[in-house]
N, C-alpha and C positions, 0 to 999 in steps of 0.2 A: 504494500500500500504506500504511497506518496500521494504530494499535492504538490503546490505550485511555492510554496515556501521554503518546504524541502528540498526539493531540485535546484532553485535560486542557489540556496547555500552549497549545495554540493559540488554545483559548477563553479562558482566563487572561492570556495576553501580551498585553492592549490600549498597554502598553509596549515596543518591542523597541529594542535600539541595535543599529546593526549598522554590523560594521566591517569594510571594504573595501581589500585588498592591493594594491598597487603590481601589482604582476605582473598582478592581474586586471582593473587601468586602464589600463594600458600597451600598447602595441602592440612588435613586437618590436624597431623603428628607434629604442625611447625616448618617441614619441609618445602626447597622449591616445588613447585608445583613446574617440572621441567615441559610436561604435556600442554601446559596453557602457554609458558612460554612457548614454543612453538610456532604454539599458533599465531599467535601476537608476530613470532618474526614474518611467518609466510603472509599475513594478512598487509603489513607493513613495506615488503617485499611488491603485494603486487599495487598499493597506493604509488609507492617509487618510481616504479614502471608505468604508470598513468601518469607522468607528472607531477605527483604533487610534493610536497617535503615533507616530512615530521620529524618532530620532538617531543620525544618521548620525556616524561616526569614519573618516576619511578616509584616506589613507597618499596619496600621487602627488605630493606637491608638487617635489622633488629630481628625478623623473623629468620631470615635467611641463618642469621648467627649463629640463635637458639639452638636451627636444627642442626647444624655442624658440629656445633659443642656440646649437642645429644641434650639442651637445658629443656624442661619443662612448664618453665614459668617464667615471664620477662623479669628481668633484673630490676630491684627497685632503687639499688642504690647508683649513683652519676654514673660514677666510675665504669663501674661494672657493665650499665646499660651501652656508653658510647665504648668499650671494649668489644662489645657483643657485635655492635655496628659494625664497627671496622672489617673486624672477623666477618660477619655478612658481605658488605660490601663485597668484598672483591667474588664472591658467591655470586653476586646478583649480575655483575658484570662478567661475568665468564661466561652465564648462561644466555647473557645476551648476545655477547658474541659469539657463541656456539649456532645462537639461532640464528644471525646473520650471516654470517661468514660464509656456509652452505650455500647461501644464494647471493658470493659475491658483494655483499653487503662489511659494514663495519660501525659496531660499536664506539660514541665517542663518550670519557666520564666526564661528567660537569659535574663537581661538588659544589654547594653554594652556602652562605648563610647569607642572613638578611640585611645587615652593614653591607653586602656586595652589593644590594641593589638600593640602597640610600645611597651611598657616596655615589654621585652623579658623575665623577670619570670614572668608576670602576664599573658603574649603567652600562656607560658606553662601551666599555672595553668587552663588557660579556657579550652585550649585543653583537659587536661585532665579529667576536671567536665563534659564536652560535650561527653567526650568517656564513661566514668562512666554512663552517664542518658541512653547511648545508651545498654549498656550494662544490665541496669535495667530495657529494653522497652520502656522507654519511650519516648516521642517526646518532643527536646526540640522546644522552641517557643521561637526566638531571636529578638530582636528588639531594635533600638537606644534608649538608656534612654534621652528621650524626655528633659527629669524636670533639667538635670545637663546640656546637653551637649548645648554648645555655640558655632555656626560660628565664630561668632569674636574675640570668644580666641582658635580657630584652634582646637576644642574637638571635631568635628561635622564629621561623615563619611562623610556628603555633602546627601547621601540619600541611600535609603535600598538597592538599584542593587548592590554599590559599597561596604556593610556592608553584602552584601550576596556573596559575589564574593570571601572577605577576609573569611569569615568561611570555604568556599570553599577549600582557600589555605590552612588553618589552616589545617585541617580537610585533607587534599588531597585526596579529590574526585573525583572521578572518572566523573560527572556529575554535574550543578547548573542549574537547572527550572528554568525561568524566567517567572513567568505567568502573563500577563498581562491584558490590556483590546481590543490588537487583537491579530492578529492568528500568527502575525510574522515578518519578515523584509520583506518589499516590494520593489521591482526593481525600483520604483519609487510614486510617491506622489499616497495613497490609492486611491485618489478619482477620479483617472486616468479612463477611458474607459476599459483601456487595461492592469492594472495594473495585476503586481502577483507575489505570496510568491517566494522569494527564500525559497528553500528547503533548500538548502547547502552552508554554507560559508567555503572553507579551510581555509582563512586566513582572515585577517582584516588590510584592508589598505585602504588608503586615499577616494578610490571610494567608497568602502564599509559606510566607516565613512560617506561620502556627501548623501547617502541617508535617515539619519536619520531625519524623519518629527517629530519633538515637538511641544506639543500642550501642554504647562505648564498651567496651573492654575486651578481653585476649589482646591480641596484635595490635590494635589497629587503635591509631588517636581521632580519625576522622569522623565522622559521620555524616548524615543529611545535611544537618543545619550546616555544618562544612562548607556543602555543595553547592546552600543556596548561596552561602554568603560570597562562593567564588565564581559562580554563575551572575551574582549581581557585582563583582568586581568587572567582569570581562564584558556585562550588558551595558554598563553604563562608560564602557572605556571604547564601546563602538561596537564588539565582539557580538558571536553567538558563543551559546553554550550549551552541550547535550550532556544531558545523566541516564550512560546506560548501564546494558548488561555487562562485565566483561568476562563471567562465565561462557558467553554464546560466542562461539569460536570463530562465527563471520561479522560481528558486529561492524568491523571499521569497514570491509567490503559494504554492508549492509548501510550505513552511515554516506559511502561516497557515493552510492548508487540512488542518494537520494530518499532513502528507502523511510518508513513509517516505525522508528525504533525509537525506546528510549524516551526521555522529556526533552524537548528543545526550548527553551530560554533566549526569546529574539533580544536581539539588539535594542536599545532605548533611543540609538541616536547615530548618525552620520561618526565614522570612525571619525577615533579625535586623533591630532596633532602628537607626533612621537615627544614633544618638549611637555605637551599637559602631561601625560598618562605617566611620566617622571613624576611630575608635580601634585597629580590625584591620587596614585596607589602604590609608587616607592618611596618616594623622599618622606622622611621622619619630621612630623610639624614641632617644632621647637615649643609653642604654645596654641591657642587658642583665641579666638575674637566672637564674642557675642552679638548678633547684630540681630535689627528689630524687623518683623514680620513687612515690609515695606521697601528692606534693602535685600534681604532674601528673597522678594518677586523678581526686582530689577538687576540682580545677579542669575538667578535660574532660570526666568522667564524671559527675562528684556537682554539677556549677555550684556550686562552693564558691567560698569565699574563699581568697587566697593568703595565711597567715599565716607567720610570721616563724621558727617552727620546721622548715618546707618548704625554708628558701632555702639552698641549699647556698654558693653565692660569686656576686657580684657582677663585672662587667666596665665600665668605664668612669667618667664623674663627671655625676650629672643633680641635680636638684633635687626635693623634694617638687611633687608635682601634675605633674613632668612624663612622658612615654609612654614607656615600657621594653618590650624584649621576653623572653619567657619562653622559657626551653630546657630539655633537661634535661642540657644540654654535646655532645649526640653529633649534633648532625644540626641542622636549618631549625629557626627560635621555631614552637613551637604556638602562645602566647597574646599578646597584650598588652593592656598596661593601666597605667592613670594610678597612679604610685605612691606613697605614704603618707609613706615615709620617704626622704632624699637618700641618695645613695649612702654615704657616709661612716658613717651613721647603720645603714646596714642593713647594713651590714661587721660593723657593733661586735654586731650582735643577730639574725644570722645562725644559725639553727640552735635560737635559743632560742623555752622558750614562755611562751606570751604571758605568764603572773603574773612572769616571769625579767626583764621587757622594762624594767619600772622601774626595777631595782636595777642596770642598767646603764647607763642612761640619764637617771635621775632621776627621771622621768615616762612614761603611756603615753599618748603625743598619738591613737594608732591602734590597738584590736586586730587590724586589718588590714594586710599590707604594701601588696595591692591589692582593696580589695572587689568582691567579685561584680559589683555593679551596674556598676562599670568596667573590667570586660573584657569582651576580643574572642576566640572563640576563631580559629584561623587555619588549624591545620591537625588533624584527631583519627586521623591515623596513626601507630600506632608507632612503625612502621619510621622513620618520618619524622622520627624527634627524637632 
């Protein structure tokens, strides 16, 4: 089954990244699951042969460990856990290149943490290594470096939806695979009577978000809510995004042929600009700016400028030029963007307009607090702010 939405994106995604759950590499004893790998290379194999690229985002490495060092319970302590990793990794990557190599193909490793993709030359530099391996054939294979990155000193993507969703933006694809260990977003709780796939999400809002059902633990840190929330990364940065099977061994055949699988999660908006999608969903906002229901229309709705009579209060201490994000106090940032004045500066000139901005300051270095041309929008729901 397809439609005409379907097939649009299929023809269109000569780009797709597609990222691969633990659960769907894994067999139940912890082990690779080398039979799905497999399939994954041959299916990958004949996307290649059609033209198109991918990039692969990987999740197994922690599991992959386990089963080598015969453990039956993930390790609770640091150490232990990115040991386990390591030992994985090079498991995970072996079998992927076991599964390319047969057909000519080659594995490339990208380890990442998330400092790679806020530092804005090191953005670039990956971007550009990632266009280069694609340009050489090969497939790169992306995955958190387990062994450095730490939750508790803020290194941590948090889990691979959200580490596959920024490749995404990076990259501006056209498309991000989500495969997971079911067939897609459900109208309500799976194991309903009457339950069933949504097909189609246009947008992502608060209903949508309520029906994500998590079932955290064994292997795996992701879940749905994961999924929406990388789904509305990639919708709102221009992207599509599908949450499918990736037990069903022809999914990404099934996905380029246009075919009726999975949830798809359209686009919110005309791809954005490779210097926003920096600015919306890598770069780390230094602080925060509160601004009032009137400056949030004429930034989301009108692509205005954030001028300095919109700003309602300030949270934190940054510096001129450096990434803020935008709220309107009650809910997730809608916006961000590179900001004009330091925080100190935009305390004192908060609320005022702009002819007001001299006589308190002396000078007006900006009539802008952030101009248009350096924002992101992030999210255009309501509800959401």
């Amino acid at each position: 089954m397809t439609d005409s939405a379907r097939l649009d994106l299929a023809s269109a995604a000569r780009l797709i990244v597609v990222k691969v759950g633990t659960r769907v590499l894994t067999r139940p004893d912890g082990l690779l699951d080398t039979a799905r790998i497999e399939a994954l290379g041959r299916q990958f194999d004949a996307a290649l042969a059609a033209g198109r690229r991918i990039v692969l985002v990987s999740s197994g490495a922690v599991g992959a460990g386990m089963g080598r060092m015969g453990l039956t319970a993930r390790p609770q302590e640091l150490a232990s856990l990115q040991a386990v990793a390591a030992i994985g990794q090079s498991c995970l990557i072996e079998a992927y290149e076991r599964a390319f190599r047969g057909r000519g193909r080659h594995a490339a490793q990208v380890l990442l943490v998330a400092d790679d993709l806020q530092d804005r030359s090191r953005y670039l530099n990956i971007r550009n290594t990632l266009r280069a391996l694609l340009d050489y054939g090969a497939i790169p294979v992306i995955n958190e470096n387990d062994t450095v990155s730490v939750e508790e000193l803020r290194t941590s993507f948090g889990d691979n939806d959200r580490l596959a969703a920024l490749v995404a933006t990076l990259l501006g694809a056209p498309l991000l695979l989500l495969l997971s260990d079911v067939d897609g977003l459900y109208d309500r709780h799976p194991g309903e009577p009457e339950a069933a796939i949504l097909r189609h999400v246009p947008r992502i809002d608060a209903g949508v978000e309520g029906l994500a059902r998590d079932r955290l633990g064994g292997l795996s840190k992701g879940g749905m809510a994961s999924k929406i929330a990388a789904a509305r990364i990639v919708t709102e940065a221009g992207g599509n995004c599908i949450i499918a099977s990736g037990r069903n061994d022809h999914v990404l055949d099934e996905v380029c042929r246009g075919a009726d699988v999975g949830t798809l999660f359209s686009s919110r908006a005309a791809a954005v600009p490779a210097w926003k999608r920096w600015l919306g969903w890598s770069a780390e906002p230094r602080g925060s700016v509160v601004v009032d229901a009137g400056a949030r229309e004429a930034v989301v709705d009108g692509g205005r400028s954030l001028l300095a009579a919109g700003v309602v209060s300030v949270a934190g201490q940054f510096a001129a030029g450096d990434v803020v994000a935008l709220t309107t106090g009650t809910g997730r940032p809608f916006a961000r963007g590179l900001v004009n004045y330091a925080a100190d500066e935009l305390r004192r000139i908060a609320g005022l307009k702009t002819d007001a901005i001299a006589a308190m300051l002396g000078s007006v270095p900006y009539e802008e607090v952030i101009h248009r041309d350096n924002l992101a929008i992030v999210s255009r729901e309501e509800a959401a702010c």
